[in-house]
C-alpha positions as CSV (number, residue, x, y, z in Angstrom):
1,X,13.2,-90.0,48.9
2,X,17.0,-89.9,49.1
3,X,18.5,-88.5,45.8
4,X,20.4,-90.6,44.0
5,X,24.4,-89.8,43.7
6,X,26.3,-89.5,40.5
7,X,28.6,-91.9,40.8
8,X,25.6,-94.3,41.4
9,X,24.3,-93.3,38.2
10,X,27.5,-93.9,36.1
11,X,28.3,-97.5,38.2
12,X,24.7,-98.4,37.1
13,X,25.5,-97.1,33.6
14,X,28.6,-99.4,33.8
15,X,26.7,-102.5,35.2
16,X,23.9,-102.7,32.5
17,X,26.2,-102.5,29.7
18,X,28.4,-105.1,31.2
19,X,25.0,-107.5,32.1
20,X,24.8,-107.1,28.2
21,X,28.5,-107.9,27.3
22,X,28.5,-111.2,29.6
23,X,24.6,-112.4,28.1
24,X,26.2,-111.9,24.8
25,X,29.5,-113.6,25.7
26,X,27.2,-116.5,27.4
27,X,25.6,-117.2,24.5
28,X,28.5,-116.9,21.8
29,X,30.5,-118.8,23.8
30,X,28.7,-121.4,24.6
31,X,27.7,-121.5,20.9
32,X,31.5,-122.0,19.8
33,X,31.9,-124.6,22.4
34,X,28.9,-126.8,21.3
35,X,30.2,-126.5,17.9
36,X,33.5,-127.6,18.4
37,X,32.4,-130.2,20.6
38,X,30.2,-131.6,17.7
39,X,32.6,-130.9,14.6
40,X,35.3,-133.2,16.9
41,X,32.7,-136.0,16.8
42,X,32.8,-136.3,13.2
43,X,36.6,-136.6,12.8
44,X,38.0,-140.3,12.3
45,X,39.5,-141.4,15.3
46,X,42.8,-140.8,14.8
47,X,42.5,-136.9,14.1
48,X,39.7,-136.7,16.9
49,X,42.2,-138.4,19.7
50,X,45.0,-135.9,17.5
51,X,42.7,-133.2,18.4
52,X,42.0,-133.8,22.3
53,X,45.8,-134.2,22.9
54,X,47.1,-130.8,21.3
55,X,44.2,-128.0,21.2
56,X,41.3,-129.7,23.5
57,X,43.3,-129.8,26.3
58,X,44.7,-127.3,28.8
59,X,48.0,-128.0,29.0
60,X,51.1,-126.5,31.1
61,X,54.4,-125.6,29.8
62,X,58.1,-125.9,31.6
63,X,61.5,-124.0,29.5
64,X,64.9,-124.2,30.1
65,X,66.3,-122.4,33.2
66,X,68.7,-119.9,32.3
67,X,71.2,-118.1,34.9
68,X,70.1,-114.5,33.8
69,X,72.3,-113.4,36.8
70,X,74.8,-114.7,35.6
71,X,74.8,-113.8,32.2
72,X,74.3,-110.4,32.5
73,X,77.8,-110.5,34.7
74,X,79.0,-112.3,31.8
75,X,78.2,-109.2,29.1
76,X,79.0,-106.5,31.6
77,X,82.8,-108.3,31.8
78,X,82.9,-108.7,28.1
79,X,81.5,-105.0,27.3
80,X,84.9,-104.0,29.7
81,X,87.3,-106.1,27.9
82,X,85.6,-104.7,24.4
83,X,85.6,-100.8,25.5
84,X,89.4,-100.9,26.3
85,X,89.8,-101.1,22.5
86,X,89.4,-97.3,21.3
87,X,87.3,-98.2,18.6
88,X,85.0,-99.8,20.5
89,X,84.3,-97.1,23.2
90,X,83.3,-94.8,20.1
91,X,80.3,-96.8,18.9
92,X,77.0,-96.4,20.9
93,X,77.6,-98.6,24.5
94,X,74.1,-100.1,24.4
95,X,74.8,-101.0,20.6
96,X,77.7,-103.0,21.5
97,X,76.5,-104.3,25.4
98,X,73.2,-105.9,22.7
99,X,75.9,-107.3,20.4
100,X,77.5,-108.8,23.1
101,X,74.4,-110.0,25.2
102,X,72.9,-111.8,21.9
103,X,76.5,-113.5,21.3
104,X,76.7,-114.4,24.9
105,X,72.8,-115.8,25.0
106,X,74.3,-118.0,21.3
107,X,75.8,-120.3,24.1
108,X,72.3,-121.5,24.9
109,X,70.4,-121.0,21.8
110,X,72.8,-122.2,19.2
111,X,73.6,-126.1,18.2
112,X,76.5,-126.7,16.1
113,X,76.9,-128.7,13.3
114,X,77.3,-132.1,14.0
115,X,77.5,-131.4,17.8
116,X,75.5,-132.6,20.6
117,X,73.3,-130.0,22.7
118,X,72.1,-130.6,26.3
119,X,69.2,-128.7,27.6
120,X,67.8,-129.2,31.2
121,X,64.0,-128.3,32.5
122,X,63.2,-128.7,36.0
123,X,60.0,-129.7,37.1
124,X,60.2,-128.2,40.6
125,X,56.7,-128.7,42.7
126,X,55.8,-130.9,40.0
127,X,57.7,-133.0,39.6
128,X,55.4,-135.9,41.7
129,X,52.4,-135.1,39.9
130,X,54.4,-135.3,35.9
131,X,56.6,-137.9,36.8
132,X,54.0,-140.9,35.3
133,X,52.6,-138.4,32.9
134,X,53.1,-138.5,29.2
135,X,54.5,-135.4,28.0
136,X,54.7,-133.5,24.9
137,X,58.6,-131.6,23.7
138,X,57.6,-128.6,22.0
139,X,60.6,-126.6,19.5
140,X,61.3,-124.7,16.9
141,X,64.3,-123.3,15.2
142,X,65.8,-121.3,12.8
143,X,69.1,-122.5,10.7
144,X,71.8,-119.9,10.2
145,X,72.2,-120.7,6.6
146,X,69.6,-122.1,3.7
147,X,69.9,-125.8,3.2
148,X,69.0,-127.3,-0.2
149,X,66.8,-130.0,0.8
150,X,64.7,-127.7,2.7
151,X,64.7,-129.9,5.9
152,X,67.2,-130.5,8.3
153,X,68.3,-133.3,10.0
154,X,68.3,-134.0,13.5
155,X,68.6,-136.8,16.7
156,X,66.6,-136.7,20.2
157,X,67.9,-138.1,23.1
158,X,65.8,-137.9,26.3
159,X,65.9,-138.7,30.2
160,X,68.2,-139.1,32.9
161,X,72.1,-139.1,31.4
162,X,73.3,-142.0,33.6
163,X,69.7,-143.7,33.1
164,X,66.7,-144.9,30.8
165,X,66.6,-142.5,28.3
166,X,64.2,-141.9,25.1
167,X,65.8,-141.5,21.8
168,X,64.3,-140.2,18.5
169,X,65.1,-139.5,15.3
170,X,63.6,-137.0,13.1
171,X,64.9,-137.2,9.1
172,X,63.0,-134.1,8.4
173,X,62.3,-131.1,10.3
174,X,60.9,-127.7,9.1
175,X,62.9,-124.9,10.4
176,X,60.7,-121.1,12.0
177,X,57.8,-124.2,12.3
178,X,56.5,-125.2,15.5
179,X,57.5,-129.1,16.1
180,X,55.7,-131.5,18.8
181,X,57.3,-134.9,19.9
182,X,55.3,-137.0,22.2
183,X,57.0,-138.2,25.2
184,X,56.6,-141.4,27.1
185,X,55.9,-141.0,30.8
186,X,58.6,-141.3,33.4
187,X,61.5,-139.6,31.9
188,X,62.2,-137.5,35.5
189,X,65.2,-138.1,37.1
190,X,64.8,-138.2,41.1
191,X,65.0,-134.3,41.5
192,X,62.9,-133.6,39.0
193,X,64.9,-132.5,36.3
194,X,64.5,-133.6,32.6
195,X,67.9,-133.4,30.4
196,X,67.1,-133.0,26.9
197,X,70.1,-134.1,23.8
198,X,70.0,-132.5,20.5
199,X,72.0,-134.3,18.1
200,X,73.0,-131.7,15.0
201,X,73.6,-133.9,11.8
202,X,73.2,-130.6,9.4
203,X,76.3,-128.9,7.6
204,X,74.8,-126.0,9.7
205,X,74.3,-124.5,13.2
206,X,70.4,-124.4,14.2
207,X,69.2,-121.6,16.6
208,X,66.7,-122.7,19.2
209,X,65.5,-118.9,20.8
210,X,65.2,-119.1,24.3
211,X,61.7,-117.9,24.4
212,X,59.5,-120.1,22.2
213,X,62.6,-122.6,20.7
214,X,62.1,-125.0,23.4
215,X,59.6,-126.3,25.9
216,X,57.5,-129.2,27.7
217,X,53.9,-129.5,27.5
218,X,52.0,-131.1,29.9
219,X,48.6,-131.8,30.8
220,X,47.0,-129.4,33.4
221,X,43.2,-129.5,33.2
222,X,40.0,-130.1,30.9
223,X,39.7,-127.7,28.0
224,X,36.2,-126.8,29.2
225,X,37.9,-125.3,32.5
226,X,40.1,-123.3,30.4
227,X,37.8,-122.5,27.7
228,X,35.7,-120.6,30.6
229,X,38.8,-119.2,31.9
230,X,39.8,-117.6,28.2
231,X,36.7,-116.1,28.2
232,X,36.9,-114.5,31.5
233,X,39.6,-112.6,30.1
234,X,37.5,-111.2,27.5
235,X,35.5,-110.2,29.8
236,X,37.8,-108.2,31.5
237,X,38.9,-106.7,28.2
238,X,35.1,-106.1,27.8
239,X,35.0,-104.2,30.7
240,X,37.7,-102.0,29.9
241,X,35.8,-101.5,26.9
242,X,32.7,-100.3,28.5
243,X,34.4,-98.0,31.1
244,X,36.3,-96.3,27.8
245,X,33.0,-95.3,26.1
246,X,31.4,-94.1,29.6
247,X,34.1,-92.2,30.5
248,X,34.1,-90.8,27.4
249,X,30.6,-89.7,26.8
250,X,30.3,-88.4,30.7
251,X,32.0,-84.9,29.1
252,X,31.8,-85.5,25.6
253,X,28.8,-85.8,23.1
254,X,28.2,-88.6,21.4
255,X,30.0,-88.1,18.0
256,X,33.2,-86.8,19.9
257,X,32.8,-89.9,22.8
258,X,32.5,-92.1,19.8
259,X,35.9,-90.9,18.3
260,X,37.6,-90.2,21.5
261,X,36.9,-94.2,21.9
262,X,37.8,-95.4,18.8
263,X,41.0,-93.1,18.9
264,X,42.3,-94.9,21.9
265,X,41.5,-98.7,20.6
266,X,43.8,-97.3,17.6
267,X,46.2,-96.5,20.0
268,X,46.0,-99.1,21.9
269,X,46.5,-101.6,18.8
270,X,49.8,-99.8,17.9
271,X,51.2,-101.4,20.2
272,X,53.6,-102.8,17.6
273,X,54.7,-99.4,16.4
274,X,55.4,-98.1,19.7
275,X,57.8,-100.5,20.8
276,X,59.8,-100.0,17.9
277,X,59.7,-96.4,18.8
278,X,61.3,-97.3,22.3
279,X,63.5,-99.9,21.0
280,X,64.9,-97.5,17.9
281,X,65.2,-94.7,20.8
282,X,63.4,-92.1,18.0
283,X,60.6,-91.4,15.6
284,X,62.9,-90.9,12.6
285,X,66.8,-90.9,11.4
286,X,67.3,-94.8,12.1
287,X,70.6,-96.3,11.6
288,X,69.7,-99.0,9.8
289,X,73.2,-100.2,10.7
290,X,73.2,-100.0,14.2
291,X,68.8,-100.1,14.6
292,X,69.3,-97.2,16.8
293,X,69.1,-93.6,16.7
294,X,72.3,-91.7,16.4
295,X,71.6,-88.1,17.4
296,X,68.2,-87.9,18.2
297,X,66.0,-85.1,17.4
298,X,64.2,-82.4,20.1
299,X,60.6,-84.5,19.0
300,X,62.5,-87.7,20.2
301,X,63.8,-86.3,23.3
302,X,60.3,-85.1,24.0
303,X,58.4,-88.2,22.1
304,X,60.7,-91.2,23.6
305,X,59.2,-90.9,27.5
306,X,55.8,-90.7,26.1
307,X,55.9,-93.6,24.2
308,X,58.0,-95.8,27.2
309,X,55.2,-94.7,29.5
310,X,52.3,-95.7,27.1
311,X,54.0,-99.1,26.3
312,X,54.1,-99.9,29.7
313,X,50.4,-98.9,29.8
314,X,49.8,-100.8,26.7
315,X,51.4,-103.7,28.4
316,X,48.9,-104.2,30.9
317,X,46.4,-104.7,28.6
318,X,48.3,-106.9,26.2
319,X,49.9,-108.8,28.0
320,X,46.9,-111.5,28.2
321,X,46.4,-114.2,24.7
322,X,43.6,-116.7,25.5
323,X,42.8,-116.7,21.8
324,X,46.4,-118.3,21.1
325,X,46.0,-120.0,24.3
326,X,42.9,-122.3,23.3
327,X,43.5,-122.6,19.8
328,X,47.1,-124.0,20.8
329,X,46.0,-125.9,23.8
330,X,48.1,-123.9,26.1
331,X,46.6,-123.7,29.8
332,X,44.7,-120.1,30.8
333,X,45.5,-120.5,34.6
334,X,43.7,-119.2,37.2
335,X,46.9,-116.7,38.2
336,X,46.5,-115.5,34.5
337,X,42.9,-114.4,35.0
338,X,43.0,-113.1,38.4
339,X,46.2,-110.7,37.1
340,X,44.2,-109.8,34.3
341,X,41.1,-109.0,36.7
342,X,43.1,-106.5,38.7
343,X,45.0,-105.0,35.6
344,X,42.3,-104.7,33.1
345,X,39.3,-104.1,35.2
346,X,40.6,-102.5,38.8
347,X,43.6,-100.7,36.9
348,X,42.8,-99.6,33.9
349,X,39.3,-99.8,33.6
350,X,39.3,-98.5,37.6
351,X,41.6,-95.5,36.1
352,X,39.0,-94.8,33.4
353,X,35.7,-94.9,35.6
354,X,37.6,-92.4,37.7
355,X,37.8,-89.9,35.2
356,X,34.2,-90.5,34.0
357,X,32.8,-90.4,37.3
358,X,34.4,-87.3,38.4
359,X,33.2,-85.9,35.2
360,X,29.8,-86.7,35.4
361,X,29.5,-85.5,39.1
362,X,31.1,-82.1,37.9
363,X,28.9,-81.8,34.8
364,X,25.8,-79.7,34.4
365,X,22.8,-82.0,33.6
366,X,19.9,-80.7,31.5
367,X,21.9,-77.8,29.7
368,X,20.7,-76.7,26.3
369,X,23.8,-76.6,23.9
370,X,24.4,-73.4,21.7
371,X,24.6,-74.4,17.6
372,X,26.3,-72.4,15.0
């Protein structure tokens, strides 16, 4: 009989823990989806038909196009002009080149009292397929300055500038709140594009971040589609779980695999610390002035590539939210899981079943172990 190999042994290892993970994620799964299914049965019709068009849905989401290009040419000229001044070209040059990139990104982010802002998202590919759709305009913003009623005030005009165009008015608006303002269909203008008017009616100048401040929603698939596609994520995260503790215990005993495992979940849940690390450029001596470390230290010299190359590995993992995806009714795509199958599970968990296979084929089997 032909022995059987190692690496056989550790893959079959692998392959019965993860038969486990996706019974159990079968089941639980399933169980959540028959229970939301059911609670959304007993809502009044108005919250239940609420509920299929923001969270029990897979919908898309379109932003603003911005011209990083070109503002980046845009800082780099500025940071020139500002370093001729000798004051200036003594302060830290990333300090000021941030200063002036966040003044410089105001332009798109800012609307100013009692002005009218114009924001333009093009549909591209899709623009056939969303042009009879209804849509949903999803914002936020902050306000630069508190405003005694609590609520700001604020006009909507929407569509083609020379055409049909959708106006709305909203009396009160909550400001660092997510906002949602149904759209009718056939807003498009013949290249795609949808140009979006903010009216300003507040004594004060309201910041729309580029990232999250403003975006269209619109419908993609079924939410039971997605719903199997969030969870195909966990299951990648799953597997990187499972390679981990295998890895771990293939040179390790069990009470040092099990801390060696739990020590890199901790790690890999500071992800938050770590990138201020990176961002501060040190461990300690902030300038709280400046958020950036002035002289940094022989530990932060030593620390900061540590941490810039375990952020990025951190990154891999993180990068992936189908929690805040399904609860928000935000589309887990197809693209989204693949890339999470060949980071989490070929590249990360691929990296770990590396080191416990090679390990475990380099390990003596059946060795007594000395005690004190």
């Amino acid at each position: 009989m032909k022995p059987v190999a190692r690496w056989e042994i550790w893959l079959g290892k692998w392959a019965g823990i993860m038969l486990l993970n996706l019974l159990l994620l079968a089941v639980s799964g399933a169980a959540v989806y028959l229970l939301m299914q059911w609670r959304a049965r007993q809502l009044p019709a108005e919250a239940r038909e609420k509920l299929h068009n923001e969270v029990l849905v897979a919908r898309g989401s379109l932003k603003p196009a911005v011209d990083k290009t070109a503002m980046e040419e845009e800082v780099e000229r500025q940071l020139r002009e500002r370093l001729k001044d000798g004051k200036v070209a003594q302060l830290d040059r990333d300090f000021v080149r941030k200063q002036i990139r966040e003044r410089v990104k105001a332009q798109f982010q800012v609307a100013a009292p009692g002005a009218r802002n114009r924001w333009v998202i093009g549909a591209g590919v899709l623009k056939d397929r969303l042009r009879n759709k209804p849509l949903q305009l999803r914002f936020k913003f902050f306000v630069a300055q508190s405003i005694s009623s609590g609520t700001c005030f604020g006009a909507w005009e929407i569509g083609p500038p020379d055409g049909r165009r959708y106006a709305a008015q909203q009396p009160s608006l909550a400001a660092d709140t997510f906002h949602e303002l149904p759209l009718p269909p056939d807003l498009l203008d013949e290249n795609g594009d949808l140009a979006i008017d903010f009216l300003n009616y507040n004594d004060t100048a309201l910041f729309f971040p580029l990232d999250d401040g403003l975006e269209l929603l619109y419908p993609e698939s079924g939410f039971g589609i997605n719903f199997v596609r969030g969870l195909g994520i966990i299951c990648c995260w799953l597997a990187l779980l499972a390679a981990i503790g295998l890895s771990a215990a293939s040179f390790l005993s069990f009470p040092v695999a099990t801390f060696v495992s739990l020590g890199v979940l901790v790690v890999g849940l500071s992800s938050g610390t770590v990138k201020q690390v990176v961002e501060e450029g040190g461990i300690a001596a902030v300038n709280h002035e400046t958020g950036h470390v002035d002289t940094p230290t022989v530990l932060d010299l030593v620390a900061l590539p540590v941490f810039k190359g375990l952020l990025k590995v951190i990154n891999l993992v993180h990068g992936f939210s189908p929690i805040d995806s399904l609860s928000t009714g935000r589309s887990v795509s197809w693209g989204e899981l693949a890339r999470a199958f060949m980071q989490v599970v070929l590249l990360m968990a691929g990296a770990f079943a590396a080191i416990g296979i090679i390990s475990f084929t380099r390990r003596e089997l059946a060795t007594a172990q000395g005690t004190q």
